[in-house]
N, C-alpha and C positions, 0 to 999 in steps of 0.2 A: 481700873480695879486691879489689885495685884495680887492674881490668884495661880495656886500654878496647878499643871495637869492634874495631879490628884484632886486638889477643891474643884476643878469643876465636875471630875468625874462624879466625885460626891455628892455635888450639886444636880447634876443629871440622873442621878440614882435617885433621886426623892423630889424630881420631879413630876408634877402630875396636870400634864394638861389639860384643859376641858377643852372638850370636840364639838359643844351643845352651839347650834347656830345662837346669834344674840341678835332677839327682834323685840323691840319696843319696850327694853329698857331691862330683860330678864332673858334668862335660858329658854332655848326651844329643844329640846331633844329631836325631835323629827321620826320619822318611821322605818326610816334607812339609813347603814352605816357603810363608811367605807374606810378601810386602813390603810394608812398614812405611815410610810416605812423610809427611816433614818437613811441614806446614803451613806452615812459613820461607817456604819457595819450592816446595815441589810436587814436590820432588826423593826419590827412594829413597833411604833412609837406611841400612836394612839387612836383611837375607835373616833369616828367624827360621822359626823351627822350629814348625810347628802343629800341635801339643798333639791327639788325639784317646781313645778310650776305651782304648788301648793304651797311652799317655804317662799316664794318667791312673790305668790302674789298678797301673802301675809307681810315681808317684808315692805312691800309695797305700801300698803294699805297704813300702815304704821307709819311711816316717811310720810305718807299724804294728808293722813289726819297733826300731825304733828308741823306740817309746813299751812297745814289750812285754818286750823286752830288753837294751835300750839303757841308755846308763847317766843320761841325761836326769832322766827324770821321778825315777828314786834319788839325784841328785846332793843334799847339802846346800841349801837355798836360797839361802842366803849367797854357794852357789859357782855358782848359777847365777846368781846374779844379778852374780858379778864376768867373768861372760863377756860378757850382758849390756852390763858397761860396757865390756868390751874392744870389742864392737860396735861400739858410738858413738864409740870413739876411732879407729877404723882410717875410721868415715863419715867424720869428721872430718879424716881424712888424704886421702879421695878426695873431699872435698867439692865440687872445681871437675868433676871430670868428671861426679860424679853432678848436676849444678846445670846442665849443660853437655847431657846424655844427655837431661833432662827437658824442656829450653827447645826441644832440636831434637823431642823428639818429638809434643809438644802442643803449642807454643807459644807460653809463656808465656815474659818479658821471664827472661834469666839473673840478671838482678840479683836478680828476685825469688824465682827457684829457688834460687838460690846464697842468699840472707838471710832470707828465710821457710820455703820449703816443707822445707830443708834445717836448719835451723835446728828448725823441730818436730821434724823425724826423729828428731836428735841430742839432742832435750829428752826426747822421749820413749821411745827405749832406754835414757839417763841413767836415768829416772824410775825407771822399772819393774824396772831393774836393783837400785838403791837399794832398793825396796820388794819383792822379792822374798822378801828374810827378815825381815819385821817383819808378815808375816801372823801370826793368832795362833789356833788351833782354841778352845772354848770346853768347859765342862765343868760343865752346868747342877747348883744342887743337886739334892740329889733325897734319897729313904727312906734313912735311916742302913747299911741294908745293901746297897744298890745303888752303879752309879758309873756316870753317865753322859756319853761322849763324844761330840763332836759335831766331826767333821773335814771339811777343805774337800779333795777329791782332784781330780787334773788330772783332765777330761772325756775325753781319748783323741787322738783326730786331727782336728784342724783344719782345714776347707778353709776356704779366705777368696780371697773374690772382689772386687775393687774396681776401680775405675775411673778414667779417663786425665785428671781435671780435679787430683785429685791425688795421682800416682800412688804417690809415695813417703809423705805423708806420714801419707793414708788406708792402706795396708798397715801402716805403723808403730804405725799405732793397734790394727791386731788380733794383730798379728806379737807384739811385745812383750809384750805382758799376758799371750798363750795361753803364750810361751815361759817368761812369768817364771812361771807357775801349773804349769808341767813337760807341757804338752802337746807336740805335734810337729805341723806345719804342711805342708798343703797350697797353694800362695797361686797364685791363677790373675788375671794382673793383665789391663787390657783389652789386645785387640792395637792398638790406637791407642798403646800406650804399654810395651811390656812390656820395652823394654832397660834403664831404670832400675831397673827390678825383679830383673834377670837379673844385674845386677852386683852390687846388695844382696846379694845371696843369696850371690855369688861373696865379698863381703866379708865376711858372717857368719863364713862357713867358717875363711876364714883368719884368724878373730878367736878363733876355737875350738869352735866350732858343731858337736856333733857329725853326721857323716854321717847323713841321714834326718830330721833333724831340721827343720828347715828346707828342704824344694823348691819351684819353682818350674814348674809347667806352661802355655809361652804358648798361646795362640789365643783364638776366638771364641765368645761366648756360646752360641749353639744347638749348636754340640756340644763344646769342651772345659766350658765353663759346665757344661753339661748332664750331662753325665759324670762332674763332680765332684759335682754335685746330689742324683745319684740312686745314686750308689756306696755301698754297705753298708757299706764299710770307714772312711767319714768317720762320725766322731759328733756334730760340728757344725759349721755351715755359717755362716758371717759374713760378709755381702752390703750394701757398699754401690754403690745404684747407683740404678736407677730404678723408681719403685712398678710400672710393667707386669710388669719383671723379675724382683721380687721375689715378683709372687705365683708365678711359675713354681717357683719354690723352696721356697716353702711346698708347690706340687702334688709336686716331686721329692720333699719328705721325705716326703709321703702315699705317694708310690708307691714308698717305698725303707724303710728303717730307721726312719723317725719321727724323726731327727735333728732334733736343734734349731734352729730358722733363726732366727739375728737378722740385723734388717735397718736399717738406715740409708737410708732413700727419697729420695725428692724432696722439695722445697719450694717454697711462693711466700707468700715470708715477707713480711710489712706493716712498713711502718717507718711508725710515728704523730708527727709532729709537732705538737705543739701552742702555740698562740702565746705562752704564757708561759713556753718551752723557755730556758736558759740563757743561751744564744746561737744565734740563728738563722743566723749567719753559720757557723756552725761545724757546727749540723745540717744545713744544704745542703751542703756540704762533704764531711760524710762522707758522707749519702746517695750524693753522685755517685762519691765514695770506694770504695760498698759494693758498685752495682750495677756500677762497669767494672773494679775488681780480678778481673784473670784472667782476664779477657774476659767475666766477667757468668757464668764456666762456675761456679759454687758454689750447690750444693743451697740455702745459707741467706744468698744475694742478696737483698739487698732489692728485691726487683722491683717491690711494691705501694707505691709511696706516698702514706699516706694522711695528708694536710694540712689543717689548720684552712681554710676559704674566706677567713679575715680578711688570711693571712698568704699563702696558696696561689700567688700571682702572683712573691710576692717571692722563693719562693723556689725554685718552679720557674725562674724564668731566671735563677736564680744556677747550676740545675745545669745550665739549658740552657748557660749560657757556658762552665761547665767543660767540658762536653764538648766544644763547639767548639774551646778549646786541648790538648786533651787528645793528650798524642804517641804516634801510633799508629805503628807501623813496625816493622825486622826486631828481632826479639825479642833478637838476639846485640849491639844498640849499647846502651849502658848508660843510655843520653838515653831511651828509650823506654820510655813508660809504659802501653800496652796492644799484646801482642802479636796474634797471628793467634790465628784458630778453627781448634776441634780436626779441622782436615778439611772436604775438598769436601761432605760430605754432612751435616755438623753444618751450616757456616755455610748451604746450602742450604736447611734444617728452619726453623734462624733467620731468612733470607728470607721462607720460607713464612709466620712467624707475624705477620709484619712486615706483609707484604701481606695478610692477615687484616684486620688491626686497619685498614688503611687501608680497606679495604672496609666495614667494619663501619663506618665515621664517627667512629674516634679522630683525634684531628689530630697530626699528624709535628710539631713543633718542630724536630728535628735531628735529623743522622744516614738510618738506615735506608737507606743504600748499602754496596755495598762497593768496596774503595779498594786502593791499590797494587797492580792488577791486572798492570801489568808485571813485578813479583816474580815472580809464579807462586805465589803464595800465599794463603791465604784468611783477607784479612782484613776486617772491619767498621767501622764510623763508629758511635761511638756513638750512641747513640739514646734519646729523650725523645719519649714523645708523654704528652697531657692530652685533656681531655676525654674518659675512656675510660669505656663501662660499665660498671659493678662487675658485670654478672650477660656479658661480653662474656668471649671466649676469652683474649683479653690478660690480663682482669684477675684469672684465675680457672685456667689452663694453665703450666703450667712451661716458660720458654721458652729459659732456660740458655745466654744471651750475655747482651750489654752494652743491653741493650732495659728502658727506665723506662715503667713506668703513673704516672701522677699523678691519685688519686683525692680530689677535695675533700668535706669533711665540714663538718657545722654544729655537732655535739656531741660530747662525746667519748660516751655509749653508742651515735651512730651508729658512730663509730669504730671500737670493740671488735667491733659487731655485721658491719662490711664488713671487719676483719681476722680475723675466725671464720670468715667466710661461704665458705670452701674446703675442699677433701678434705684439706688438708695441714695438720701442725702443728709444724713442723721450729724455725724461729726469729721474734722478732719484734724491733722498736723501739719504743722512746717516747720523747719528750724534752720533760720537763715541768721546773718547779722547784718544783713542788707535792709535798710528799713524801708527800699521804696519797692524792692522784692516781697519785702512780708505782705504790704498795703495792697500790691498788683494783686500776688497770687492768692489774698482770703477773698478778693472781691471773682475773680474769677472761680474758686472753689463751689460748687452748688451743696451748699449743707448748713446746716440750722446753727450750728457752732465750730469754730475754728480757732484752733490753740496755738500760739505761734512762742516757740522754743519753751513748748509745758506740754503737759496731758494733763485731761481729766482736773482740772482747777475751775475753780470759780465760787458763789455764793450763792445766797438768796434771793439776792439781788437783780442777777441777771436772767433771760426766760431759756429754756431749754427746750428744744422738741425740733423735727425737721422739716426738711423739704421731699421734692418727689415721693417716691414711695415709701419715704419715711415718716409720714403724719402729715397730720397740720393742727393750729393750734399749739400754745406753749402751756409747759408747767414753768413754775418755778416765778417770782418777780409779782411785779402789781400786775403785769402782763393776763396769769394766769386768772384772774377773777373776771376775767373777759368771756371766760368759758361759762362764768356759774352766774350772769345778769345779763339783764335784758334793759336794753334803752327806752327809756316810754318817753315820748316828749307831749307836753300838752301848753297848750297856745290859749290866753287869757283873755277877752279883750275884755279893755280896762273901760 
């Protein structure tokens, strides 16, 4: 879309969110509000409606009757998967507002809500639409007078909980698979961020979505979270957000149904450079690329960077320079290339870890202030600090802004050994031109995905999600429909 600051200004001047939760196929006002305030400038955005065990277990009740009688989970494959793509064509028709909904509510630059995170959405309802009837059950041999089936069934009702770094495209990833597999969905997005979700949900409908099939309950983790957690009527639960959060989830299913939790965690994923990389000009590059895309808010930022010592210098002030040009500003001009933090109490947290590490005896390079304070906004200066300890809270805490460790190494098994050396196993780096170096060290890497001389690449294709105390369970690929069916096998004799 080629719009420049003013049209969106003018675009966000007349817009008018709805905040009403959407359960079973129409608006819920609900009895309680909570205000939802732009990061831009500091400004109230819009009144929304807060979700508690009453919204929750209406929610419920609607997913349940719709997956027990409804005609969903009976439809053809074929034909739910051509609703599906009606989905993504009607996203596709509100793409500016929904690009426009997400830039004001978290902060991130519209360009890149409007051409990435907007862009996966509409990849991945396409996808799943498509692949909804090309599943195939299986029908092992067996004894000449038997006959054995072996079926993939939707799992029941969905809650899926996800979170405001991206708020569309992470729901997209659990929304679609559970719906192409014929479940019916509960989706409790953060309240940092819950108008993008509120109007997805308004556009499934009119895309052909039946009533219950898809709801939407906004508020806050300790009790609409909590509510959907531990509600009997959910049969699994799909959480991405932060490993504190998720063990709470794993306790709801203890203390509820034994529901299924998958979870997509945190990260503080290593990027390895090595001096015989491709091009070091282009791995500092992305580096700087990796950690300030989106304000550094992504589980699988490269936050670690662990650098050869031969090459270490060169290439840390290549990313120190990028950051000092790097355009920070209001998210709605199209020139800007890092917008504001998600909220007073995120870039807060982010201060806090900042003044950590200085205390600790990291050395600041750049950044670690915050800037355009006349806005009313909350935003950061990117940040590079080195000399950090690999066993220090920097280098070893998930800090979830635009904040670089630069950890020097003399070998690559030290390498592997201070990119293991964390609770997390979410994503990594390498960038070699050795090919039986790249094959060694992703096999040695503990982490769900591993990019070797790239960041952040890949499709729909392949499954995303990690190891250790970074989940289990994948989004993304045929992978992911493994979360939202249930095997039944039944045995004939003939």
């Amino acid at each position: 879309m080629d719009a420049t600051h003013d049209d969106w200004i003018r675009r966000a001047a007349a817009l008018r969110p709805s905040g009403a939760h959407f359960i079973d196929g129409r608006a819920h006002e609900g009895a309680r509000t909570f205000t939802v305030v732009s990061p831009r400038d500091g400004k109230a955005l819009a009144e929304v409606a807060d979700g508690g065990a009453a919204e929750v277990d209406l929610a419920v009740a609607a997913a349940r009757r719709a997956f027990d009688e409804g005609p969903w989970p009976r439809l053809a494959p074929a034909e739910r998967g051509r609703v599906l793509l009606r989905v993504a064509d009607l996203i596709e028709e509100h793409r500016a507002d929904l690009a426009l909904t997400v830039s004001l509510e978290m902060g991130k630059p519209v360009t890149d809500a409007y051409t990435i995170e907007l862009r996966a959405l509409i990849t991945t309802f396409r996808w799943y639409g498509q692949l909804a009837d090309k599943l195939t059950d299986e029908s092992p041999h067996t004894e000449p007078d038997s006959l054995a089936l072996v079926t993939r069934e939707p799992t029941g009702v969905v809650g899926a909980v996800v979170p405001w770094n991206f708020p569309l495209t992470l729901a997209g990833w659990k929304i679609a698979p559970a719906l192409a597999a014929g479940c019916t969905v509960v989706l409790k997005p953060s309240e940092k961020s819950p108008l993008s979700a509120l109007l997805l949900a308004r556009i499934a409908a009119a895309a052909g979505l039946p009533p219950g099939v898809l709801n939407v309950v906004a508020g806050d983790g300790p009790v609409t979270g909590r509510a959907l957690g531990l509600h009997p009527g959910v049969d699994v639960l799909a959480f991405t957000g932060s490993t504190a959060v998720g063990r709470h989830y794993l306790r709801y299913a203890a203390d509820s149904n034994l529901k299924r939790v998958w979870l997509e965690l945190g990260g503080k994923s290593p990027n390895i450079i090595l001096p015989d990389a491709p091009d070091l000009a282009a791995a500092a590059a992305t580096a700087a690329w990796g950690i300030f895309f989106n304000q550094g808010e992504m589980c699988t930022a490269p936050s670690r960077l662990l650098v050869h010592s031969s090459v270490a210098e060169q290439v840390t002030e290549a990313i120190v320079e990028r950051a000092r040009t790097l355009r920070v500003g209001d998210p709605l001009d199209p020139e800007t290339e890092m917008g504001a933090l998600a909220g007073q109490d995120h870039l807060d947290r982010v201060l806090g870890h900042i003044q950590t590490a200085v205390d600790a005896g990291a050395r600041l390079r750049t950044g670690g202030e915050r800037t355009l304070l006349e806005t009313g906004g909350t935003y950061l200066r990117p940040t590079v600090f080195d000399r950090v300890d690999p066993g220090s809270a920097l280098a070893r805490e998930e800090v979830f802004g635009p904040v670089l460790s630069v950890l020097p190494f003399d070998d690559i098994d030290e390498a592997v050994a201070l990119a293991n050396a964390t609770e997390y196993g979410l994503a990594a780096g390498l960038w070699t031109s050795d090919l039986s170096t790249a094959h060694r060290v992703s096999r040695a890497l503990r982490a769900g995905t591993v990019w070797v001389n790239c960041y952040e690449e890949g499709d729909l294709t392949v499954p995303f999600g990690g190891m250790k105390q970074s989940g289990n369970g994948r989004d993304k690929s045929a992978h992911a429909l493994e979360k939202y069916t249930e095997l039944k096998t039944t045995w004939i004799r003939l």
